[in-house]
C-alpha positions, 0 to 999 in steps of 0.5 A: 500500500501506498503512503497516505497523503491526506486523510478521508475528510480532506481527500473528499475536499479536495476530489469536491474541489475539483469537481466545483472547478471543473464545472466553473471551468466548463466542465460539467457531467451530469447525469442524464434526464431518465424521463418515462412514462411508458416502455416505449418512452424508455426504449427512445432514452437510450440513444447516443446522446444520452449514454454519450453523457452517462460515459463522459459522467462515469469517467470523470467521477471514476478519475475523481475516486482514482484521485481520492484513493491515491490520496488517501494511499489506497492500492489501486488494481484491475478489479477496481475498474470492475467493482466501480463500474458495478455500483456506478451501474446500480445507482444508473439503475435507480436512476432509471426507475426514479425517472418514471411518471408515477414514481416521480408524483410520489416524490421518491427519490433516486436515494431510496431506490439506491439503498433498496437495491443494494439492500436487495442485493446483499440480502437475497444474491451475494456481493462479490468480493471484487466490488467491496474495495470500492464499497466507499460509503464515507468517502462518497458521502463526503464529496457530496456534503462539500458539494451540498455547500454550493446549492446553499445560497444564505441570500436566498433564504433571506430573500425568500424569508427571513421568518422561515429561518427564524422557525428553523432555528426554533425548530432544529433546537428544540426537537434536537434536544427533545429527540436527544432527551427520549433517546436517553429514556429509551437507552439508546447509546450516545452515538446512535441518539445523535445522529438520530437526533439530527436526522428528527430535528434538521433536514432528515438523511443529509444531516445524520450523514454529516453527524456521522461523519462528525462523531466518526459514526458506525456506518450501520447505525447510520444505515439504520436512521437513513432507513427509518427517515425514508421509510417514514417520510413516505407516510408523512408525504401522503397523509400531512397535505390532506391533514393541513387541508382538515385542519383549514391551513393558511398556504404559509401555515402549511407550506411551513408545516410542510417543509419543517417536518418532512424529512426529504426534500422530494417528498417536500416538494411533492408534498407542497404541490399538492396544497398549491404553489404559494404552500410550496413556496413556504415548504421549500423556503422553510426546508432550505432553511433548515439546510443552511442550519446543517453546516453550523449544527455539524460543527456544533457537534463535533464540538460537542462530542471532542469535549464530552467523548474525549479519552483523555482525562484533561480537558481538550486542546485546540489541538484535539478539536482540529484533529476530530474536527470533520474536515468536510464540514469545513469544506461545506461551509466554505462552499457555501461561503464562496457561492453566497458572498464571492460569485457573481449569481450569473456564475451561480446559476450556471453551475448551481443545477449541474453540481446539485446532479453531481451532488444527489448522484454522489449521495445515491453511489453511497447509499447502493454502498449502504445497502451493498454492506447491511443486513436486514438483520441490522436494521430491524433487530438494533437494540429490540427496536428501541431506536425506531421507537425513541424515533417515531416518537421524536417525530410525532412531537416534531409535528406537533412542535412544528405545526405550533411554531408554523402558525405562531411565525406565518399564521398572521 
């Protein structure tokens, strides 16, 4: 093996880095618009435009891992060619069936397909041996935080709303901490509460990613809060617009409802369509505000878990603190700082919907990984279902707390 370089967190940087400047730079793989409704819309997406585009995507991003793993100082071999292309394939896959009609108006997103097929895979078939060396959950989930930092426009939502950032602030402190609190009764391990915790109160699978990346979180456990967020907002997603319309919401009032408690953003979108477009507006502002909170509770909890997880029996040094310091997080809020304060919005938009492709395809590599590397066994029987339950009832009291604060903030 070759000597390290860097670390993970600052290989992902770096290979994020490239990315945003290659795509600054004119550069741009994206992957393709699967739209269909029909076979025979299907069969007419495969031609040579479009698989012309999903080439040019797979050697890019397989030149980025190569650049990451040489970093990192990880042997490089012909089945890793192999191993890529495999996983590349599955989340090409999900893709696919995500572009269906149907599937599009339940706001389902590529995410989910891609665990489920990994998932189906490593349960029910086997996963050769030559794929694991490339099964780089972290290192892809990373990338994609970094990347996430650039579709964070702080003038955006100040444009948009200051009232709905001010009931996100609200909302991530106290349901986090209510989250944390039942976990605790239920004697979830302090591992699994946090990153259960922030998955309830912030913005659902992107920040229990970015907690588990600051707390170095077992990556079954994460698995197990991504599945019960996904599972969960399914239900939510179908039920919370007919329940806004019960109850005689205001637009704002359920737009904001909407968009603080569901833990997806396609299932917010397609959860605020339903009520109307100034309701989604609301759901949309109030659910990227809860984003921008990622990068910032992200470093809140890392420094949180060096000073109370700490070994050594004297206090921290800053010297600890920048050594556990997640270093993709620090890669998120630079992102984010250099596309809100220092480029032009022209430049922005040009590159915003490409690096937000790359992003959610980073995402969806990583979450075929998850499910590539976890048993069903593992989701369903952690700790006699404890998690699930201190979950469900975060959530429920997230509803309850939210649709409060939505009416108190927007009901006038």
């Amino acid at each position: 093996m070759s000597r390290s370089i860097l670390s993970e967190d600052w290989a992902a940087v770096v290979c994020a880095s490239l990315l945003i400047v290659l795509a600054l730079s004119g550069v741009q793989p994206a992957l393709p618009s699967f739209s269909w409704a029909t076979s025979a819309d299907l069969e007419n997406l495969v031609n040579a435009g479009s698989l012309g585009t999903l080439a040019f995507l797979f050697l890019i991003m397989g030149g980025i891992i190569v650049i990451g793993l040489r970093l990192r100082g990880e042997a490089l071999r012909a089945m890793n060619v192999l191993g890529y292309t495999l996983i590349f394939m599955i989340t090409v896959f999900a893709n696919v069936v995500t572009g269906n009609g149907r599937v599009k108006d339940l706001g389902l997103e590529i995410v989910l397909f891609s665990l489920l097929l990994g998932l189906f895979i490593s349960n029910f078939l086997k996963v050769p041996e030559w794929v694991k060396p490339m099964i780089q959950t972290e290192f892809y989930i990373k990338i994609g935080l970094v990347l996430l930092g650039c579709g964070i426009i702080f003038g955006d939502i100040l444009q948009a709303g200051a009232l709905g950032l001010l009931q996100s602030v609200v909302v991530v402190i106290v349901v986090w901490q209510f989250s944390f609190w039942i976990c605790k009764k239920l004697r979830i391990d302090d591992e699994l509460r946090t990153m259960l915790s922030s998955a309830v109160a912030i913005c659902g699978v992107s920040a229990a990613i970015a907690t588990a990346g600051a707390i170095k979180g077992d990556s079954k456990k994460l698995s197990y809060v991504i599945s019960l967020v996904l599972i969960t907002a399914i239900p939510m997603m179908l039920l919370m617009p007919y329940a806004a319309k019960i109850m005689d919401l205001s637009p704002a009032v359920a737009g904001a409802w909407l968009g603080g408690t569901i833990d997806t953003t396609g299932a917010v979108v397609a959860a605020g369509t339903v009520l109307g477009e100034e309701a989604l507006k609301y759901a949309t502002v109030v659910k990227f505000s809860q984003n921008v909170l990622l990068g910032l509770a992200a470093f809140a909890i890392s420094i949180y878990w060096t000073y109370t997880k700490n070994n050594q029996q004297e206090r921290p040094s800053a010297r600890v603190l920048w050594d556990r310091f997640p270093k993709f997080v620090l890669g998120f809020i630079v992102a984010s700082s250099v596309f809100s304060f220092v480029l032009s919005p022209d430049v922005v938009d040009s590159v915003k919907s490409i690096l937000k492709s790359q992003q959610t395809f980073w995402f969806a590599l990583a979450f075929t990984c998850i499910g590539l590397e976890t048993k069903f066994v593992d989701i369903f029987k952690l700790d006699n279902g404890r998690p699930a339950y201190a979950f469900l009832i975060a959530q429920f009291f997230n509803i309850l707390f939210t649709l409060a604060i939505a009416w108190l903030v927007f009901g006038s």
